[in-house]
C-alpha positions as CSV (number, residue, x, y, z in Angstrom):
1,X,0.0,0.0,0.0
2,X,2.8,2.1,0.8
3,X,4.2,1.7,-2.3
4,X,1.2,2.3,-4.4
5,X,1.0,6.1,-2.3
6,X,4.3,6.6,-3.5
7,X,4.2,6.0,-7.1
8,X,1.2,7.8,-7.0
9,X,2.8,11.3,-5.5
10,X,6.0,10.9,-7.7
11,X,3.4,10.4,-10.7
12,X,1.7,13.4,-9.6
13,X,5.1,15.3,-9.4
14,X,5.9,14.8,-12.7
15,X,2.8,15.6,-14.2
16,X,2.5,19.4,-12.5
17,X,6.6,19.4,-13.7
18,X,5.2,18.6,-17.1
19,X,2.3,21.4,-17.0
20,X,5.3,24.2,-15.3
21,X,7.1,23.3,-18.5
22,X,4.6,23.5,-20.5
23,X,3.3,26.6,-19.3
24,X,7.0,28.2,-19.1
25,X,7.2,27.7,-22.6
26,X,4.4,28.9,-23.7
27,X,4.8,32.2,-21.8
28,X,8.4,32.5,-23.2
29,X,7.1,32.4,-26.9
30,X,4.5,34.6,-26.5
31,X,6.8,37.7,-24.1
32,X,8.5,39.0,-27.4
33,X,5.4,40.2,-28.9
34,X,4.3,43.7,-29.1
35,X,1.0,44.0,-27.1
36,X,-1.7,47.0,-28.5
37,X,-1.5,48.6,-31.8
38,X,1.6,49.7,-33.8
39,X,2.2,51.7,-37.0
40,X,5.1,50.7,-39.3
41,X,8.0,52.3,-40.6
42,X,10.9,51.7,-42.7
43,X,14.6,51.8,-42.7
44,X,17.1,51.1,-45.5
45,X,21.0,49.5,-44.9
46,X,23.5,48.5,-47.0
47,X,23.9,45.5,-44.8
48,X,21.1,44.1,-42.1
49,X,24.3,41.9,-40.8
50,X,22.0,38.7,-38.2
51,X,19.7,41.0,-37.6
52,X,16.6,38.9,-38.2
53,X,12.6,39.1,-37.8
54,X,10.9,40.0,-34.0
55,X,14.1,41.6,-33.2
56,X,13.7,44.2,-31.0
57,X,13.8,47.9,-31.5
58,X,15.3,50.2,-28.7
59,X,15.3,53.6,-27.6
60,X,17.9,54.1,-24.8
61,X,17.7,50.3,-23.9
62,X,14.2,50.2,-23.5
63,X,12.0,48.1,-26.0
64,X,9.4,49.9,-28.3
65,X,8.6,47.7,-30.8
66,X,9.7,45.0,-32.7
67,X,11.1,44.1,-36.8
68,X,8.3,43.1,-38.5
69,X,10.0,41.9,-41.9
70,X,13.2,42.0,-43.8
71,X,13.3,42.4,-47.5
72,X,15.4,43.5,-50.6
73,X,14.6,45.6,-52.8
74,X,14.7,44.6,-56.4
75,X,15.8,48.2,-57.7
76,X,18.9,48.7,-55.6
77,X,19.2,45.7,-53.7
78,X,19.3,47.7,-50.9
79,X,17.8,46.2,-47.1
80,X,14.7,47.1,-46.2
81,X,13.9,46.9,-42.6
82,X,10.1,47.3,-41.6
83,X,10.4,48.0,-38.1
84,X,6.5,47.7,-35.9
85,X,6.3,50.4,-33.5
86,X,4.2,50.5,-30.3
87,X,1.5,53.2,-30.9
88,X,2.7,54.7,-27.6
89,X,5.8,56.0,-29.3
90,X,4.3,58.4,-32.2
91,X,6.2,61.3,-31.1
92,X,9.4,60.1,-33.2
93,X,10.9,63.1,-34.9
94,X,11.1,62.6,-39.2
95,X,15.1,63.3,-38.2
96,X,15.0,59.9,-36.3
97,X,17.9,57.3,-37.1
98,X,18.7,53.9,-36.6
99,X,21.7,51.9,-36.3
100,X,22.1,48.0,-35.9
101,X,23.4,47.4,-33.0
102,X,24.8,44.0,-30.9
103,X,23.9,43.0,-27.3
104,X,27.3,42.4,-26.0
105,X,30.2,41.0,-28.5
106,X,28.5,38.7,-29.5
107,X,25.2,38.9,-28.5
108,X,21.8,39.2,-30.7
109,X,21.0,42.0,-33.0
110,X,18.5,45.1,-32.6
111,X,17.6,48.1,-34.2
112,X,18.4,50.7,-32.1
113,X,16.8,54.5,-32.8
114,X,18.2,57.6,-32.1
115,X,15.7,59.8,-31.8
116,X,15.5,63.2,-33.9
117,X,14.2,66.9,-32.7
118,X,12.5,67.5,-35.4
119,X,8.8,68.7,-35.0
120,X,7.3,66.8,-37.8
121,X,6.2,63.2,-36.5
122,X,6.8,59.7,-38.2
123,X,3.7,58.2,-39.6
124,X,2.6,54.7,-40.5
125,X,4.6,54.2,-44.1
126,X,7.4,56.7,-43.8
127,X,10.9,56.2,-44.0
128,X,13.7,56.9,-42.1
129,X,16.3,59.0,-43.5
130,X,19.5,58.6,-41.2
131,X,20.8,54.7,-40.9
132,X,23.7,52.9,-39.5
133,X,24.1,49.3,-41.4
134,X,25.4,46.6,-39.0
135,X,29.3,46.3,-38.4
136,X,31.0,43.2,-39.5
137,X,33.3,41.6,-37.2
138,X,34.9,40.1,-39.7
139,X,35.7,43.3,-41.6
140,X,36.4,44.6,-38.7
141,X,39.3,42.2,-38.2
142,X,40.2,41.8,-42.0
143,X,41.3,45.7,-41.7
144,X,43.3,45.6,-38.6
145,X,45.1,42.8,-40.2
146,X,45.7,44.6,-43.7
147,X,47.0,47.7,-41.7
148,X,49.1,45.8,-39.3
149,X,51.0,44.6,-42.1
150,X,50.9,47.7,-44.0
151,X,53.0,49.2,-41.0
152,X,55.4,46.1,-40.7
153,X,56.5,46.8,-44.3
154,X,57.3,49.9,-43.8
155,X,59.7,49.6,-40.6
């Protein structure tokens, strides 16, 4: 009898560890959506780097909306960025910019905005004049190499 109890609280153990999982999981997926109503604008770059879709986008750290899509467009090839912003923040100046930024060195990519002063507000559809295309790390490196040697030759 004893041992019938027992199975029957470890069974039950395991089942409310299965429904915490469960439930965990379901609350992770659904925290990096933008809750309310947004408007969408759009930013070009030459290169969009790992940025990728449902990335955030950041004012000063804080999270105000999110990447809705990532395209190219044909006439260009240039990136086009539609970044979802939460309707709270429609008091972005048309002198706004954006930059893609990393969390840490190498942590995920976000859009970060800088906002403008102008007095003219973004709307739904416009486009964001001032961008910052991602850094490459690799680039990054590939130069300090080609100027190190440029220097050693000429000692």
């Amino acid at each position: 009898m004893h041992n019938k109890s027992l199975e029957l609280w470890v069974g039950l153990f395991m089942l409310s560890g299965i429904v915490a999982l469960v439930m965990l999981a379901v609350q992770a997926g659904s925290s990096g959506s933008v809750i309310g109503e947004t408007y969408r604008i759009e930013a070009r770059f030459e290169n969009v780097g790992g940025l990728a879709v449902k990335a955030p986008v950041r004012i000063g750290g804080v999270r105000i909306g999110r990447v809705g899509a990532i395209r190219i467009d044909p006439s260009d090839y240039a990136a086009v960025v539609s970044l979802d912003i939460d309707a709270e923040y429609d008091t972005l100046g048309e002198d706004t910019g954006a930059a893609i930024l990393t969390s840490g060195l190498l942590g995920a990519q976000f859009v970060g905005l800088s906002p403008g002063a102008s007095d003219l507000y973004l709307e739904s559809g416009d486009t964001l004049e001032f961008t910052q295309s991602a850094i490459q790390l690799e680039s990054l490196i590939g130069q300090l190499m080609f100027n190190r040697s440029g220097q050693d030759e000429g000692r």
